[in-house]
C-alpha positions in Angstrom: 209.0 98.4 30.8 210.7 98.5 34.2 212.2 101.6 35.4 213.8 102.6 38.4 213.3 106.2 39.9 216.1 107.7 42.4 214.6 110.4 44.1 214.5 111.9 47.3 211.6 114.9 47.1 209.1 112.3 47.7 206.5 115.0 45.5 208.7 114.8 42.5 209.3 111.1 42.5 205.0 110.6 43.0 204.6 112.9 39.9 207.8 111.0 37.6 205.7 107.3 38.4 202.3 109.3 38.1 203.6 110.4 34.9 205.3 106.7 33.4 202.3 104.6 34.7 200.1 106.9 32.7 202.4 106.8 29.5 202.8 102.9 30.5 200.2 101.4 32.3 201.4 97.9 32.1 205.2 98.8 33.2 206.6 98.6 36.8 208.1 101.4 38.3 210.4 101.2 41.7 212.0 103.8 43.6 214.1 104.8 45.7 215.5 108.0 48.2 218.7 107.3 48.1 221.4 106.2 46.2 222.5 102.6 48.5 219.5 101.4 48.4 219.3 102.1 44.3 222.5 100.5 43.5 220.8 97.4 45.3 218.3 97.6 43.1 220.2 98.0 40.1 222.3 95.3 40.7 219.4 92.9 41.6 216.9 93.4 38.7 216.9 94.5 35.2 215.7 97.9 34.1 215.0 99.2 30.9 215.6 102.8 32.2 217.0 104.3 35.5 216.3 108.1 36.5 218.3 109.6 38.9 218.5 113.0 40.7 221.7 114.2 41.6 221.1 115.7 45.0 220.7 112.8 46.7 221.0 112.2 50.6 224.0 110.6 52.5 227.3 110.3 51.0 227.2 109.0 47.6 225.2 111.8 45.0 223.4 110.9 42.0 227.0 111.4 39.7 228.3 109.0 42.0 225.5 106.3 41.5 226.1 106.8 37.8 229.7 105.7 38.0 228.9 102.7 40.2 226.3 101.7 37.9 228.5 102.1 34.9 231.8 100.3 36.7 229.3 97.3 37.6 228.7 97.2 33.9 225.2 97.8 33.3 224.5 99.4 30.2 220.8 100.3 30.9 219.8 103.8 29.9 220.3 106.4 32.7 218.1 109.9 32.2 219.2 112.4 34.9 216.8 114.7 35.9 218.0 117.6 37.9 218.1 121.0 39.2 221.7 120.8 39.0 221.7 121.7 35.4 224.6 124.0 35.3 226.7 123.2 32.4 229.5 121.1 34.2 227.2 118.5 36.0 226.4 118.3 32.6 229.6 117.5 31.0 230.2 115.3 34.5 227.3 113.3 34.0 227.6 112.4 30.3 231.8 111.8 30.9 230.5 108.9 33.6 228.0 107.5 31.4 224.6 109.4 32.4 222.8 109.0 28.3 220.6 112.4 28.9 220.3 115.2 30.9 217.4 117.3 32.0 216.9 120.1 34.3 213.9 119.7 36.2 212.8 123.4 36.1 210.8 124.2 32.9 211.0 120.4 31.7 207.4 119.9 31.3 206.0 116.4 30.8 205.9 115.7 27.2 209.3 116.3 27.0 210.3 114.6 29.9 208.4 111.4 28.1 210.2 112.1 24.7 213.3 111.5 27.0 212.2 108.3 28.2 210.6 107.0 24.8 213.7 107.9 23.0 216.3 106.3 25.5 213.8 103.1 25.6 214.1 102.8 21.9 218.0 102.9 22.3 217.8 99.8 24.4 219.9 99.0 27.8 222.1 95.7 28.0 222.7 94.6 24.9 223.9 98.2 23.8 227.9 98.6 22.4 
């Protein structure tokens, strides 16, 4: 599995790789603080799964990235993990194409792997 993390609390994105390479020890895991440097990356490799924050630095946020992913049409799963969770980042994220949504306060780590197991399952590219 290949995922891409798009993070900028350097603490949070450390405990999200801590926490896949332990789930999968085999997979690769990049990253990334901002949300230029992550649309490179998407647009370079394949990912089975991309997890993206919403705060992110510089001009383009994480809703942003979402769209530009999506436009470039990549279907890979994207899990957004945030504490933006107020209802209409929500609705924002799923209406550009984000496939889950999870606030990062009280999200504890079995359920933030459930996330990632069950959008894995779904498959990326080769989705309708």
């Amino acid at each position: 599995m290949k995922t891409l993390l798009v993070e900028d609390n350097t603490e949070f994105r450390s405990f999200l790789k801590a926490l896949l390479l332990e789930r999968y020890p085999d997979s690769i895991v990049e990253e990334s603080a901002n949300a230029v440097e992550a649309m490179r990356l998407v647009t370079e490799d394949g990912h089975d799964l991309v997890v993206i924050d919403i705060g992110l630095p510089n001009a383009m946020t994480g809703l942003a990235l979402v769209a530009r992913i999506r436009e470039k049409g990549r279907r890979t799963p994207i899990l957004i993990v945030s504490n933006y969770s107020i209802p209409e980042y929500q609705l924002e994220a799923a209406r550009l194409g984000a496939d889950w949504f999870m606030p990062k306060a009280g999200s504890s780590s079995q359920q933030i792997i459930a996330a990632v197991e069950r959008l894995t399952m779904i498959g990326g590219e080769t989705r309708p």
